[in-house]
SEKE-956939 format. One record per residue (C-alpha): residue number from 0; residue in three letters; chain; x, y negated, z. Coordinates in Angstrom, 2 decimals. Layout:
REM residues N
pos = NUM | code = ALA | unit = A | east = X | north = Y | up = Z $
...
END
This chain:
REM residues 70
pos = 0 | code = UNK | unit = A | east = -29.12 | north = -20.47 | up = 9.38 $
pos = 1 | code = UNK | unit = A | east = -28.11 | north = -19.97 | up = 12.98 $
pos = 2 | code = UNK | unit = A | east = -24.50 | north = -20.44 | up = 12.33 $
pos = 3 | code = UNK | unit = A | east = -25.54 | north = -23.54 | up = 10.39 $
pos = 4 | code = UNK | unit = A | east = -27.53 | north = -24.95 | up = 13.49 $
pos = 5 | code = UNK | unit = A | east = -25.37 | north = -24.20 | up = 15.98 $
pos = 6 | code = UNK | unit = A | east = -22.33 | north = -25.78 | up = 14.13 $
pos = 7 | code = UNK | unit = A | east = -25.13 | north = -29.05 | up = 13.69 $
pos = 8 | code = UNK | unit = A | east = -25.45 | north = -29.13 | up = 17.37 $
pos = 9 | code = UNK | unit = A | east = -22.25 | north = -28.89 | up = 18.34 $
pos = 10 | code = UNK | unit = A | east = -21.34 | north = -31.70 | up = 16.04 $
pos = 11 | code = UNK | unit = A | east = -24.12 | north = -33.96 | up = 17.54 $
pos = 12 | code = UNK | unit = A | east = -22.37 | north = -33.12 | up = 21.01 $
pos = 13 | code = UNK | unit = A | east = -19.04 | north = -34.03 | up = 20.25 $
pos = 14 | code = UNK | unit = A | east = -20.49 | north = -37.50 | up = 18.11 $
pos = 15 | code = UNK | unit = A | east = -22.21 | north = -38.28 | up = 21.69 $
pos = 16 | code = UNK | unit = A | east = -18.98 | north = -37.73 | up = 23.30 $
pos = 17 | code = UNK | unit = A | east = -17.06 | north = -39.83 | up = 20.75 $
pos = 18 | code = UNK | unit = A | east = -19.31 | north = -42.53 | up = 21.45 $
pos = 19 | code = UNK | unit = A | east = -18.91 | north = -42.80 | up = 24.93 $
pos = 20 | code = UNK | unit = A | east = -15.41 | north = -42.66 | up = 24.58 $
pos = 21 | code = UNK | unit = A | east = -15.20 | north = -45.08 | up = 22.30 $
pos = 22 | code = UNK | unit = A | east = -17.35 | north = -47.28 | up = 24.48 $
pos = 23 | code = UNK | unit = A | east = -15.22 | north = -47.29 | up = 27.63 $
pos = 24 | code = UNK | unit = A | east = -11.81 | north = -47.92 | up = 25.11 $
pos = 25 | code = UNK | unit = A | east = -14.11 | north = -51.26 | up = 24.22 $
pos = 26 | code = UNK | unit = A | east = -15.07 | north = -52.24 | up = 28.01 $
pos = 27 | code = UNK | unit = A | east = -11.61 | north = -51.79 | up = 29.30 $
pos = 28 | code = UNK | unit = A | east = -10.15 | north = -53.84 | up = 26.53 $
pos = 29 | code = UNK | unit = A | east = -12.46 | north = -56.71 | up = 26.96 $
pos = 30 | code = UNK | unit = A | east = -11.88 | north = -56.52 | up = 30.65 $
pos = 31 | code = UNK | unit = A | east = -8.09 | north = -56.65 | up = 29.98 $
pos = 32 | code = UNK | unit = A | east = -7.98 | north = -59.53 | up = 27.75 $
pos = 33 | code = UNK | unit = A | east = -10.02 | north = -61.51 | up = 30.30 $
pos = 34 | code = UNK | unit = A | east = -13.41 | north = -61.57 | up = 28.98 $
pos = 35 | code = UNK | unit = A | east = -16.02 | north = -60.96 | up = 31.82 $
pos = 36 | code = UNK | unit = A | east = -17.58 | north = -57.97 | up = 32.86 $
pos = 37 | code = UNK | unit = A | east = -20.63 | north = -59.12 | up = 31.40 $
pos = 38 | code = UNK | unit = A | east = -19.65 | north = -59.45 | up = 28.00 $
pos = 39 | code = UNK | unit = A | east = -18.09 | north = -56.26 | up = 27.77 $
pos = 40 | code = UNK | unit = A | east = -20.81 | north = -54.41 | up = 29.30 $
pos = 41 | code = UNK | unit = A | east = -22.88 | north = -56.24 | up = 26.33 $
pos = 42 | code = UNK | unit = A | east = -20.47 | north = -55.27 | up = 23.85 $
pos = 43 | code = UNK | unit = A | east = -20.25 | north = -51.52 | up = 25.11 $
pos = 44 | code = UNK | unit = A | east = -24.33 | north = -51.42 | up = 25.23 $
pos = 45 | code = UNK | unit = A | east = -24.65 | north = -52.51 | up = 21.80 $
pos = 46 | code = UNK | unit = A | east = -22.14 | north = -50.11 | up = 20.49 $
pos = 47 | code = UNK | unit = A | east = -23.67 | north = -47.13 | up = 22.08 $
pos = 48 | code = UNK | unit = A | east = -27.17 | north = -48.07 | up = 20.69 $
pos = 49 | code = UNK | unit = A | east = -25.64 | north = -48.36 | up = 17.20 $
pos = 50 | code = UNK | unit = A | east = -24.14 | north = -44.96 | up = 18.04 $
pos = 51 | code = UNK | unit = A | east = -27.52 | north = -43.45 | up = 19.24 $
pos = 52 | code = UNK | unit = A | east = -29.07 | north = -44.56 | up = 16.35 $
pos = 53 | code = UNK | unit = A | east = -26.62 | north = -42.10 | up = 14.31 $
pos = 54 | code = UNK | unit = A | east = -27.01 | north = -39.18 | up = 16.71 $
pos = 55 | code = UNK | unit = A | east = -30.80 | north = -39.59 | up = 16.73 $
pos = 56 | code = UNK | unit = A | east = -30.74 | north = -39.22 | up = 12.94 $
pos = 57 | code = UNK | unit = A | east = -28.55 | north = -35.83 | up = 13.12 $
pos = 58 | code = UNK | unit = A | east = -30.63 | north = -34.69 | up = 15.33 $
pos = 59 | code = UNK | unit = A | east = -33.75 | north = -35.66 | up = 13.39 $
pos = 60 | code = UNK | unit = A | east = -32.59 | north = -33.48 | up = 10.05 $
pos = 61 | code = UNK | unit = A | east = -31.57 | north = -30.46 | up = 12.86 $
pos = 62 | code = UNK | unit = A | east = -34.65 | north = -30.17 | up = 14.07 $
pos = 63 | code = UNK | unit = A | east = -36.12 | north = -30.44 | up = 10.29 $
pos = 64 | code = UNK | unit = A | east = -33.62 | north = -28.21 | up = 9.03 $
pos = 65 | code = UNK | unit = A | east = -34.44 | north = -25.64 | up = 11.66 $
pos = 66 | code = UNK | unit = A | east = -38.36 | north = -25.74 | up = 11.25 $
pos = 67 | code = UNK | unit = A | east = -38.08 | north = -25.71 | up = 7.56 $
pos = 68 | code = UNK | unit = A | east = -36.12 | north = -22.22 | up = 7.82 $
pos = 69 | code = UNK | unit = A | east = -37.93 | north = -20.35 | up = 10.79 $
END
């Protein structure tokens, strides 16, 4: 079970990493095709909360998964 939480949490990290990532990828291409800075902050913030959503859930059924097996 530890093996099985510790490979949970570091897939949760590297999902929060993708995320941001992929958030700056879609600021600087709105910036670069001449949208405002405002629009692609708006874009970014909705993508990340989509994102968080996900990475809330994983780490929902880690923490589940752990106190089921203590």
């Amino acid at each position: 079970i530890d093996e099985a939480i510790e490979a949970a949490s570091i897939g949760v990290k590297d999902k929060e990493n993708e995320v941001r990532n992929a958030a700056w990828k879609l600021f600087e291409e709105i910036v670069k095709h001449g949208k405002g800075i405002d629009e692609a902050i708006e874009a970014a913030s909705i993508g990340i909360k989509d994102a968080n959503y996900g990475v809330r859930a994983a780490t929902q059924f880690l923490i589940e998964l752990i106190e089921e097996n203590k």
